[in-house]
C-alpha positions as CSV (number, residue, x, y, z in Angstrom):
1,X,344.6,106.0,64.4
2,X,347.4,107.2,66.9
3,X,345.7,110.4,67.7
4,X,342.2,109.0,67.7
5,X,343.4,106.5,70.1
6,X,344.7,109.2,72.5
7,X,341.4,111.2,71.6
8,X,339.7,108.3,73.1
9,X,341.9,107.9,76.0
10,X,341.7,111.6,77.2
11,X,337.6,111.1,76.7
12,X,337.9,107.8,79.0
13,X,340.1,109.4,81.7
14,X,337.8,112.7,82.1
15,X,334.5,110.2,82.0
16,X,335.9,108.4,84.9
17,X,336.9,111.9,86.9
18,X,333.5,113.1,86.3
19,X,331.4,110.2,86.6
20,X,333.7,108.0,88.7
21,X,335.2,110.3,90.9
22,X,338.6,109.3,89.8
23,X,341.7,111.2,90.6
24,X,343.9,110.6,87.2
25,X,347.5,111.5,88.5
26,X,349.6,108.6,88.9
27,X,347.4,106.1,87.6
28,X,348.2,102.9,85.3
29,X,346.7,100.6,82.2
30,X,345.6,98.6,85.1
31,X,344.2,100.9,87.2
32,X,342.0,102.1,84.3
33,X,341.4,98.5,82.9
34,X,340.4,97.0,86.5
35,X,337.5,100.3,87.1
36,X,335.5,99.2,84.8
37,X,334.7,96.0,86.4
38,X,333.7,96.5,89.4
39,X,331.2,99.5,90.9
40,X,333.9,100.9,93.5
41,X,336.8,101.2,95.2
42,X,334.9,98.9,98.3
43,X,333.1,96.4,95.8
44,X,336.6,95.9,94.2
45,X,338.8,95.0,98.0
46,X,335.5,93.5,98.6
47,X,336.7,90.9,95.8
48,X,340.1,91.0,96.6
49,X,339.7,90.0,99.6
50,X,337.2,87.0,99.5
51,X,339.8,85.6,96.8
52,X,342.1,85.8,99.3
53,X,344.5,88.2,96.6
54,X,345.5,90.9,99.5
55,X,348.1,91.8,97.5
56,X,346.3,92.8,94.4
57,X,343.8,95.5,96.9
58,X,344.1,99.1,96.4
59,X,344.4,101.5,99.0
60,X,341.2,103.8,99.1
61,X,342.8,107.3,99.3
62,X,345.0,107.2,96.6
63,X,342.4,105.2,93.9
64,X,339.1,106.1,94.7
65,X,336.4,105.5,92.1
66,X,332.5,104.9,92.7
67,X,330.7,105.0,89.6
68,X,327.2,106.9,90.2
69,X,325.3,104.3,88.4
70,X,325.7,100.9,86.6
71,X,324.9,102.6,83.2
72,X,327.9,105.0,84.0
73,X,330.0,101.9,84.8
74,X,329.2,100.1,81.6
75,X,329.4,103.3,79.5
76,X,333.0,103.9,80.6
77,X,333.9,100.3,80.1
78,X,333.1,100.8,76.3
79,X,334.7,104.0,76.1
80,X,337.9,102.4,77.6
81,X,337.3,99.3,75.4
82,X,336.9,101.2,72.3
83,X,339.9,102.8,73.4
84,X,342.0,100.1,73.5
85,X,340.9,98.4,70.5
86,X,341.9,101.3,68.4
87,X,345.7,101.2,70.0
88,X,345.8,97.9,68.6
């Protein structure tokens, strides 16, 4: 289950590069857990930032994602749920 786990992982990671436009170096459990909620990068400070949570914004450069359709969105939010299901 360990390796499939991983399996899954990697498949998550390169879905969100290609269909995302997510740079995967230095990124978190958070970062990945917190893409798949929200349409972009904007959408997501958007949100932030009417909750007044300025800390919890990302800064655009260094997280980009902007998921090239909601289907894409939602198909990388299974993958990454799958994904995590299986590590537990």
């Amino acid at each position: 289950m360990n390796s499939y786990s991983i399996w899954l992982k990697n498949n998550y990671k390169s879905f969100a590069a290609t269909a995302g436009g997510v740079n995967n170096a230095n990124k978190g459990s958070d970062y990945y857990a917190t893409i798949g909620n929200y349409t972009s990068i904007a959408e997501y400070n958007d949100a932030m930032s009417l909750q007044q949570n300025f800390s919890q914004m990302m800064d655009a450069k260094t997280n980009y994602w902007s998921w090239q359709s909601t289907a894409d969105r939602k198909n990388y939010r299974n993958l990454w749920v799958s994904s995590e299901q299986t590590n537990q």
